[in-house]
SEVEXLO-255609 format. One record per residue (C-alpha): residue number from 1; x, y negated, z; residue in one letter. Coordinates in steps of 0.05 Angstrom, whole numbers. Layout:
+-----+--------+--------+--------+---------+
! num !      u !      v !      w ! residuo !
+-----+--------+--------+--------+---------+
! NUM !      X !      Y !      Z !       a !
...
+-----+--------+--------+--------+---------+
END
This chain:
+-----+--------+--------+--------+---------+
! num !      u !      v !      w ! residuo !
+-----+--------+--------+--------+---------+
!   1 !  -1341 !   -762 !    166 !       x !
!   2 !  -1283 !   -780 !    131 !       x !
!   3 !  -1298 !   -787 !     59 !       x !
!   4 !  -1218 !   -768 !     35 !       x !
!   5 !  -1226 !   -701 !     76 !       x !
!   6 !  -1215 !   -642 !     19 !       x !
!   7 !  -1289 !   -617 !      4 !       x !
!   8 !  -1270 !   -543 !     29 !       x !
!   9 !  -1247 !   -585 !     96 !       x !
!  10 !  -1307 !   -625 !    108 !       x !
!  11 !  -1348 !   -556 !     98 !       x !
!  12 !  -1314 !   -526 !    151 !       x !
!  13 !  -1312 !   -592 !    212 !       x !
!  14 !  -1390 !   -585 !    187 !       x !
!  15 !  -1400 !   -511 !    207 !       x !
!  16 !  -1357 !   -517 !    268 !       x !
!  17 !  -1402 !   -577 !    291 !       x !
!  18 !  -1468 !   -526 !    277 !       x !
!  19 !  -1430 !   -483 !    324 !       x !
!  20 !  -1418 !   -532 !    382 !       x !
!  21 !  -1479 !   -563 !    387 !       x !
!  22 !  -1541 !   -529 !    420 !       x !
!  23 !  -1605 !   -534 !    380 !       x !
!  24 !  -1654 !   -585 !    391 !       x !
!  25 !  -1705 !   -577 !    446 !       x !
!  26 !  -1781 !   -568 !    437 !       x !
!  27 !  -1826 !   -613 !    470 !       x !
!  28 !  -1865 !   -557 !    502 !       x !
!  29 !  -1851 !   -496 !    539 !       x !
!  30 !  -1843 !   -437 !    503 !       x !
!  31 !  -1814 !   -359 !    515 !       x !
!  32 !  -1739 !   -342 !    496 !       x !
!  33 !  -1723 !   -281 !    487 !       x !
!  34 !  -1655 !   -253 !    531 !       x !
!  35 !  -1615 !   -191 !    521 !       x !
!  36 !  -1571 !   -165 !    578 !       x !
!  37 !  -1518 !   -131 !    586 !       x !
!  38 !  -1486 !    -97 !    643 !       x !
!  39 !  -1424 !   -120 !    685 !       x !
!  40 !  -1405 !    -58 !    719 !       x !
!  41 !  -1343 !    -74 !    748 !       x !
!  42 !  -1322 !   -143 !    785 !       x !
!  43 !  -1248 !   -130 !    770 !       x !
!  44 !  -1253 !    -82 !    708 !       x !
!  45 !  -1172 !    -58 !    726 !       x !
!  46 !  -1196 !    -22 !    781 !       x !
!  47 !  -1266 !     -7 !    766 !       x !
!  48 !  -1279 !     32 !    833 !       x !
!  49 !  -1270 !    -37 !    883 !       x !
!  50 !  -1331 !    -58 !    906 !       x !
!  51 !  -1305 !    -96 !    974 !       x !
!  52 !  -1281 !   -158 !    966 !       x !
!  53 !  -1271 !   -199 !   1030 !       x !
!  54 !  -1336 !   -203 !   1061 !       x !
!  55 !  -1379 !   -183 !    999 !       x !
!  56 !  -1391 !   -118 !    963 !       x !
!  57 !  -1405 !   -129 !    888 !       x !
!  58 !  -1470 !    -98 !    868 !       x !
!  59 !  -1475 !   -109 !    792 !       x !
!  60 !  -1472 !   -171 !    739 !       x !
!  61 !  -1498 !   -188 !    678 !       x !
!  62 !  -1475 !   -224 !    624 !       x !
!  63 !  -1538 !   -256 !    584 !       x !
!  64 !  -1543 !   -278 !    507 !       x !
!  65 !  -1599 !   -307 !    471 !       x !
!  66 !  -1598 !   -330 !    398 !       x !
!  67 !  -1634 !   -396 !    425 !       x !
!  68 !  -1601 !   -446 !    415 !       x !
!  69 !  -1629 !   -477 !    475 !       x !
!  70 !  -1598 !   -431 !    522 !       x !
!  71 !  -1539 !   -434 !    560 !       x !
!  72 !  -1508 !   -484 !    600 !       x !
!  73 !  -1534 !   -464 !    663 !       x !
!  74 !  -1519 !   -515 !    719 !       x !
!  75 !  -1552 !   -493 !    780 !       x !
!  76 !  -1612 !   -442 !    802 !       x !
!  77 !  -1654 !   -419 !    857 !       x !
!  78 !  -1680 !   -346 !    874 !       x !
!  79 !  -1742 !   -327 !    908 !       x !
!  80 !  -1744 !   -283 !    975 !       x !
!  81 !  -1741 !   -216 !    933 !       x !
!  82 !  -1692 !   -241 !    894 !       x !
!  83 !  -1738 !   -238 !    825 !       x !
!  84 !  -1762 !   -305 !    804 !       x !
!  85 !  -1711 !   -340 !    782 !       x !
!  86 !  -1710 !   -418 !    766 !       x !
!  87 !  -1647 !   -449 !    726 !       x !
!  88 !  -1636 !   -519 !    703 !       x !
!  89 !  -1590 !   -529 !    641 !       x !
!  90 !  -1541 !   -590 !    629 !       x !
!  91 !  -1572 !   -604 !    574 !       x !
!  92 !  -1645 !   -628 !    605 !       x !
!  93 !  -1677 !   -561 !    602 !       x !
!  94 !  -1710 !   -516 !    647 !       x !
!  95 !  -1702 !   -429 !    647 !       x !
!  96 !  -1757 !   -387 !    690 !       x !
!  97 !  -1752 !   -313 !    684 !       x !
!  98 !  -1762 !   -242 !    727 !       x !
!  99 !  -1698 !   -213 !    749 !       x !
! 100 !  -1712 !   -133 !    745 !       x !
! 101 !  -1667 !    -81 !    775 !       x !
! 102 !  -1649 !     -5 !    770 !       x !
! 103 !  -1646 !     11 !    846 !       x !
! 104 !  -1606 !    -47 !    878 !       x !
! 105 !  -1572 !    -62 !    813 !       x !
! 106 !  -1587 !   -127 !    773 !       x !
! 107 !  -1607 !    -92 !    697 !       x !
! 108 !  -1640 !   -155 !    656 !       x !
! 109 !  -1687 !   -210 !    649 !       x !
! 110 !  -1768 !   -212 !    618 !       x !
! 111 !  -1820 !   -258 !    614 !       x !
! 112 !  -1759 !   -318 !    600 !       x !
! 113 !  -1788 !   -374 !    582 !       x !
! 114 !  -1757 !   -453 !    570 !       x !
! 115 !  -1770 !   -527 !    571 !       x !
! 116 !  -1757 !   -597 !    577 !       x !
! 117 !  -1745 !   -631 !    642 !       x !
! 118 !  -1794 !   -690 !    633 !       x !
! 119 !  -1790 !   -760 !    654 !       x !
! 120 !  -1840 !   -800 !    694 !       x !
! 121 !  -1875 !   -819 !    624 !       x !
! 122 !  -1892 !   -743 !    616 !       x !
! 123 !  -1836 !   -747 !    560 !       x !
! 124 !  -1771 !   -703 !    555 !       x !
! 125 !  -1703 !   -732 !    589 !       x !
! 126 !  -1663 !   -756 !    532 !       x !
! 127 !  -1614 !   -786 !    512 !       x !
! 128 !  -1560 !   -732 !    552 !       x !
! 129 !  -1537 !   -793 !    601 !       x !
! 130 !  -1606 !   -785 !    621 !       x !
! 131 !  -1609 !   -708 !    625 !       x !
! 132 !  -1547 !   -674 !    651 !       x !
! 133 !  -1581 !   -632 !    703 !       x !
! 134 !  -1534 !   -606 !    751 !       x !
! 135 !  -1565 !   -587 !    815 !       x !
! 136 !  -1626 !   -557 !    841 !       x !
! 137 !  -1663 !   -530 !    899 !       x !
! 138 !  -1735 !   -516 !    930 !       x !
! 139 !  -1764 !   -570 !    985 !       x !
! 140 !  -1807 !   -531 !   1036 !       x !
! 141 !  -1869 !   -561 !   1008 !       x !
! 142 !  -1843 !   -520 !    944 !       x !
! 143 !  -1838 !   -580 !    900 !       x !
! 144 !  -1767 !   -576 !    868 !       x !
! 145 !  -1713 !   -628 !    862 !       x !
! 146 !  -1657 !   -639 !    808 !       x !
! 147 !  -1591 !   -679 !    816 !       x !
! 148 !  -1564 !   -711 !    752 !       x !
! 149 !  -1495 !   -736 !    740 !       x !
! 150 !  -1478 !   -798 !    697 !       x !
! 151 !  -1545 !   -835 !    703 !       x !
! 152 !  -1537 !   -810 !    778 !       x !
! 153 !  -1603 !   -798 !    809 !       x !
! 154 !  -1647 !   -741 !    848 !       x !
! 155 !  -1710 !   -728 !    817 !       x !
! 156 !  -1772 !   -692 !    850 !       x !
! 157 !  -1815 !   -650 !    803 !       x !
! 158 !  -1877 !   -606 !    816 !       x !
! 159 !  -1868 !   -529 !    839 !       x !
! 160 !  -1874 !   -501 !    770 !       x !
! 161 !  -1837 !   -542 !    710 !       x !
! 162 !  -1881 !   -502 !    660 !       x !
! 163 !  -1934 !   -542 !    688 !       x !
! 164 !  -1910 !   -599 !    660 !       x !
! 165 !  -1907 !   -644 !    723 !       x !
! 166 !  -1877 !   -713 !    705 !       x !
! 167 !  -1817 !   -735 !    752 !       x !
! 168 !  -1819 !   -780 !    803 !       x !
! 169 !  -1751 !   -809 !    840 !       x !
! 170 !  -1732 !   -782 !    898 !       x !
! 171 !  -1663 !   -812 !    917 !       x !
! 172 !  -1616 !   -866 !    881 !       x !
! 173 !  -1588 !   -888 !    941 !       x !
! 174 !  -1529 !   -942 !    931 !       x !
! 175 !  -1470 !   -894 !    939 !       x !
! 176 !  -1493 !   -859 !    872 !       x !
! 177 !  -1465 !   -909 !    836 !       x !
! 178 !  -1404 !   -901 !    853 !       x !
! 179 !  -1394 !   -831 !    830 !       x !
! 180 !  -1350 !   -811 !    776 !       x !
! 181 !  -1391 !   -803 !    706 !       x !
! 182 !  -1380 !   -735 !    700 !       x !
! 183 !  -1370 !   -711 !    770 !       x !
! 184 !  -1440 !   -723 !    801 !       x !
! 185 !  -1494 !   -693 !    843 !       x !
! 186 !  -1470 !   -627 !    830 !       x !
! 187 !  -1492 !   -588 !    900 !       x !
! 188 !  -1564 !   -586 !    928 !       x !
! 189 !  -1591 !   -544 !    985 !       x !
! 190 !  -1644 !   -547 !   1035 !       x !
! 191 !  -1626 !   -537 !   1114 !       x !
! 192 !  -1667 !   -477 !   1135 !       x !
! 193 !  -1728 !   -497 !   1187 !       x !
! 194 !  -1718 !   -573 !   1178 !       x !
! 195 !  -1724 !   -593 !   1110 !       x !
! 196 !  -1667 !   -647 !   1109 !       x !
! 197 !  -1634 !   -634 !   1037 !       x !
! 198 !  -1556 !   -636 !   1027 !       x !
! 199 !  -1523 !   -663 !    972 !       x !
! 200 !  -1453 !   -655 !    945 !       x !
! 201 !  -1419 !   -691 !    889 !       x !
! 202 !  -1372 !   -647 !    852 !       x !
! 203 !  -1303 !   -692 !    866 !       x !
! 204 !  -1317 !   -751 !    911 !       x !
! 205 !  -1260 !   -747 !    946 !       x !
! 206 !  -1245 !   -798 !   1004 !       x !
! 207 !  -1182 !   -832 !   1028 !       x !
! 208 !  -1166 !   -759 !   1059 !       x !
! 209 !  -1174 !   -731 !    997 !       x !
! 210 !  -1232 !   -696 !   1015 !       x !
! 211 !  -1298 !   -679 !    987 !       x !
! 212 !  -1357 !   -721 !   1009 !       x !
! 213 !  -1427 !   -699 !   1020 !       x !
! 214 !  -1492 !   -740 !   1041 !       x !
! 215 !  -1548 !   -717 !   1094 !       x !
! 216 !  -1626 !   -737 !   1054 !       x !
! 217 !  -1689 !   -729 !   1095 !       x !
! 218 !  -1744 !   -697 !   1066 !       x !
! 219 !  -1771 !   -759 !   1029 !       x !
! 220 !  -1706 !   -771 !   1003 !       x !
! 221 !  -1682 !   -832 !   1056 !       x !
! 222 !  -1605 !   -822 !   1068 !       x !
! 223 !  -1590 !   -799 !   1145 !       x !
! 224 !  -1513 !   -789 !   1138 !       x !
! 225 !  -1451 !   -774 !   1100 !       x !
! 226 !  -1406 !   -726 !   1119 !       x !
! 227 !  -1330 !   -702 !   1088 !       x !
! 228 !  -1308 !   -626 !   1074 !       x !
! 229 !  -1231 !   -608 !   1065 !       x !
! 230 !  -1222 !   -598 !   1002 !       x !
! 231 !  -1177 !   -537 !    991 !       x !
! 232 !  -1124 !   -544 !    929 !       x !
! 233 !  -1152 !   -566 !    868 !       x !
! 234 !  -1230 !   -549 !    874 !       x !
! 235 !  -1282 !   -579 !    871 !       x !
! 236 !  -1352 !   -559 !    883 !       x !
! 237 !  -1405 !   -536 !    840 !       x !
! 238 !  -1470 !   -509 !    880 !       x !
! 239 !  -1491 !   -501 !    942 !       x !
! 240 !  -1547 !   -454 !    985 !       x !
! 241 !  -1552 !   -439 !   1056 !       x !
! 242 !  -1555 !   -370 !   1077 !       x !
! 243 !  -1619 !   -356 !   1122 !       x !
! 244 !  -1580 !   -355 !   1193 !       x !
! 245 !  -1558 !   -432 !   1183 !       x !
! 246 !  -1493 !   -413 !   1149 !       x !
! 247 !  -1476 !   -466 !   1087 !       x !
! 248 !  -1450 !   -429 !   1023 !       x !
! 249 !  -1404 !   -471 !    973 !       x !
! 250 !  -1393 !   -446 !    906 !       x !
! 251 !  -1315 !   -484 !    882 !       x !
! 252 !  -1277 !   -480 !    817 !       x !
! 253 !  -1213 !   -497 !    801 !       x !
! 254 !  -1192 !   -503 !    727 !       x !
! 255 !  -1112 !   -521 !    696 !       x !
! 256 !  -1117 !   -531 !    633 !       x !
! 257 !  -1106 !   -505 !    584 !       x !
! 258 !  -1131 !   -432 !    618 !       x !
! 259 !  -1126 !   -423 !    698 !       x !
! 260 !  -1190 !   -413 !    719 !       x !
! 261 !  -1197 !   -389 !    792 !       x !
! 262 !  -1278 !   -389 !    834 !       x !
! 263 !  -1287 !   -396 !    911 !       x !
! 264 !  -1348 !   -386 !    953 !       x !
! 265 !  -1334 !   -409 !   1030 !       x !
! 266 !  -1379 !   -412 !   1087 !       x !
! 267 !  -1393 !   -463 !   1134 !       x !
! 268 !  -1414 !   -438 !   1205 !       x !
! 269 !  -1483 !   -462 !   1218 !       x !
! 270 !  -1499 !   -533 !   1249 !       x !
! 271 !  -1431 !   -560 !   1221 !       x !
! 272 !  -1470 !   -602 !   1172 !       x !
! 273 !  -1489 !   -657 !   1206 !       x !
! 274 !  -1480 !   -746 !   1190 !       x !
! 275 !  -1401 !   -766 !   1209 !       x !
! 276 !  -1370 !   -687 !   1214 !       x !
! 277 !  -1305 !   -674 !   1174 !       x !
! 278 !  -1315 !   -596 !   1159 !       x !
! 279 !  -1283 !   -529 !   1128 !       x !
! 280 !  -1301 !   -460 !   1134 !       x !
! 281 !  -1287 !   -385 !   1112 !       x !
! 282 !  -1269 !   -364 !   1046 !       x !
! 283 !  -1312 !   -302 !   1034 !       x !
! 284 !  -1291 !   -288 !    957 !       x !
! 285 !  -1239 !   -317 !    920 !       x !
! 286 !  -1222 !   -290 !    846 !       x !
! 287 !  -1186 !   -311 !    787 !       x !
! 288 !  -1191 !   -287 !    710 !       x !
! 289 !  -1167 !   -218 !    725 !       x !
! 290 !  -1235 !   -211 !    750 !       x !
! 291 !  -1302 !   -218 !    709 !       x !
! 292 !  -1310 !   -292 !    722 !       x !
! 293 !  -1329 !   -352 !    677 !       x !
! 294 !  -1342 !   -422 !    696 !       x !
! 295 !  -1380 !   -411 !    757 !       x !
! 296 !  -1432 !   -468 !    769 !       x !
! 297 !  -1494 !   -439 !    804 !       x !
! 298 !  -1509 !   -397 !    867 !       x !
! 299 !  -1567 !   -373 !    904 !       x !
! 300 !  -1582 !   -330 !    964 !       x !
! 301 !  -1643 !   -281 !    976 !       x !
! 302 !  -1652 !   -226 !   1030 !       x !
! 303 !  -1629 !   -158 !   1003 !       x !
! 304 !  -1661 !    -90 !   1014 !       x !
! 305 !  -1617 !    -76 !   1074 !       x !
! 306 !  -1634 !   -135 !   1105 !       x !
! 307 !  -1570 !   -174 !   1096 !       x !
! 308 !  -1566 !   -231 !   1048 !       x !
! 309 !  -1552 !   -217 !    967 !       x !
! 310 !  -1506 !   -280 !    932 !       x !
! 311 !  -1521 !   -290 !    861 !       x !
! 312 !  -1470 !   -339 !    819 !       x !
! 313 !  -1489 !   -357 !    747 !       x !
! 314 !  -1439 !   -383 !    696 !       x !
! 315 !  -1444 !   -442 !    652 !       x !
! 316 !  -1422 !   -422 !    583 !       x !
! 317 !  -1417 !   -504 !    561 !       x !
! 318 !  -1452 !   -469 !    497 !       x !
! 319 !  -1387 !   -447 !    472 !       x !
! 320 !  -1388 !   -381 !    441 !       x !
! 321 !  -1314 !   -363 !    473 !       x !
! 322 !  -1342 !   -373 !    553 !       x !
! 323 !  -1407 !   -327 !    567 !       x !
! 324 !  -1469 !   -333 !    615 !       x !
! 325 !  -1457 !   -284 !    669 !       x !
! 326 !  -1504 !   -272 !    729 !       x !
! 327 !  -1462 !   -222 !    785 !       x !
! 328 !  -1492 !   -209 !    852 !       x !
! 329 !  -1455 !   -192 !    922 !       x !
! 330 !  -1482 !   -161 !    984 !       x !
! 331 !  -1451 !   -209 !   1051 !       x !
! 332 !  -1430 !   -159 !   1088 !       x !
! 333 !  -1408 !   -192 !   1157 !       x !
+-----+--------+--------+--------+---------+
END
C-alpha cells in the first residue's frame, strides 16, 4: 500500500478490499447456512406475465449467505426431480444442497453444505489460475467433470465431491491452449443416450466470427469440433441438453459500463455433431428490466407435468451490488 496515502484513506482501500475478497476456504467440507428469498415476478413492471416466448416463469430465488465462501456460482447440475442440486464456484469450491418447493414453486435451500475442489494430491486447487471452475456436468457413470479456464483443463472427479475424491485429468487436448485466459471451458453437457460430452469455450470465435465448440468421447479423447453463429455480442456461459436431444445454450451479453442482456437458444436435436456450423431458436431473451443478473449456469430436469423445468443461476462475482439468483421456467413447446 502506498505509505503517503492519508491514514483515514488507507483505512478505507483496507475495508473495501475486506469487502471484495471472499473468505478463505476450509480444507474440508462443511454446512453453510442459506437464506432465500422469493422472486415472484420475472419482469416485476408487470408482475402478472408469466409467458415469455416458449417458457412460463414459475418462481426464482435470490440466495444470501454470510459465508464468505459463497457465491460465484459458475455452473450446476439438477437431478431428475429437480432437488439435488450440485454447483461449482469460480473460486475452486463446490455447493450441494436440496432445492424444496411450495407446490411447483422453487421456496429455498437446506442441508447446504461446501468444499474444496481437490487436486490429484488430495489437496485443494489453489492458487486461482489453478481453480477457476467454470463448467460442470454428470457423465452417465455419474462421476462428474469440471472445465477450468486459465490453466485450461477438464477434470474428472468422483460422484459426490463431499467424498473427497482426488481429481484425475480428463481432457487437455492441444486446442486448450489456445483459449483466451479468461474465456475458457465455460459450457459442459452430456449428449443424452451416448455419453459423448460437449464442450464450449465462452468466446472462441473463428475466422467467421463464430463460437467454437469441441465433440469429447466419454474418456475424454476429442472426436470433433464444431462452430455455432454467434448472435451480436454473446457469448456463452452453460450448456444442458433437454431430454428429447434438444441442446440448451445459456449467452450473455454485457456493455460496459451497465447493459446487461441473457439468452437461452435451442439447438434442434442431432445438430451437434464434428464439422456442423449451427444456430437455433431463441426461447427467452431479457434484459435488466427483468430480474436478471449475470447469468452463468443452467440446468434442465423433468417437471411435474411432464415437460422440462430450466433453472439459470447467477454469478454474483462476490460483489455485494450483483446477487445470486436461481429462477426456473416451464418449456412450454
Amino acid at each position: 500500500m502506498n505509505s503517503s496515502l492519508p491514514k483515514h484513506a488507507a483505512a478505507v482501500l483496507c475495508l473495501l478490499a475486506c469487502l471484495a475478497a471472499p473468505a478463505a476456504r476450509a480444507d474440508a467440507p462443511s454446512p453453510v447456512t442459506v437464506t432465500a428469498a422469493p422472486v415472484p415476478a420475472f419482469v416485476p413492471a408487470a408482475p402478472q406475465e408469466t409467458r415469455f416466448g416458449a417458457l412460463r416463469y414459475i418462481g426464482g430465488l435470490i440466495l444470501r449467505s454470510s459465508d464468505g465462501r459463497f457465491g460465484g456460482i459458475s455452473s450446476m447440475t439438477i437431478d431428475s426431480a429437480g432437488r439435488a442440486m450440485v454447483a461449482i464456484t469460480d473460486t475452486g469450491d463446490w455447493i450441494t444442497a436440496s432445492l424444496h418447493y411450495d407446490g411447483e414453486i422453487p421456496a429455498g435451500l437446506s442441508d447446504a453444505s461446501m468444499g474444496p475442489l481437490l487436486d490429484a494430491d488430495g489437496q485443494p486447487l489453489s492458487p486461482k489460475e489453478n481453480a477457476d471452475a467454470e463448467s460442470l456436468a454428470r457423465l452417465p457413470d455419474g462421476d462428474l467433470i469440471v472445465g477450468f479456464e486459465r490453466r485450461h483443463r477438464i477434470l474428472r472427479f468422483g460422484r459426490d465431491f463431499a467424498a473427497g475424491t482426488p481429481a484425475r485429468l480428463f481432457s487437455q487436448r492441444p486446442w486448450m491452449a489456445s483459449l483466451p485466459a479468461n474465456r475458457g471451458i465455460e459450457a459442459l453437457a452430456v449428449i443424452p443416450g451416448g455419453g459423448e460430452v460437449v464442450a464450449l469455450a465462452e468466446r472462441k470465435l473463428d475466422a467467421a466470427g463464430d463460437h467454437t465448440g469441441w465433440i469429447l468421447d466419454a474418456s475424454g479423447r476429442e472426436r470433433g469440433e464444431f462452430h455455432v453463429r454467434r448472435r451480436g455480442g454473446f457469448d456463452i456461459t452453460d450448456a444442458a441438453f433437454l431430454p428429447d436431444g434438444s441442446l440448451l445454450l445459456l449467452e450473455r451479453y454485457f456493455a460496459a459500463p451497465i447493459h446487461l442482456e441473457i439468452a437461452i437458444r435451442r439447438i434442434a436435436p442431432g445438430e451437434v455433431r464434428p464439422g456442423a456450423r449451427i444456430d437455433g431458436e431463441v426461447i427467452l431473451q431479457a434484459d435488466r428490466s427483468a430480474m436478471i443478473d449475470n447469468m452463468e449456469a443452467i440446468a434442465v430436469h423433468e417437471g411435474a407435468s411432464g415437460r422440462p423445468v430450466i433453472t439459470i443461476v447467477s454469478d454474483d462475482n462476490f460483489n455485494f451490488l450483483q446477487r445470486t439468483l436461481l429462477l426456473q421456467f416451464e418449456l412450454m413447446r
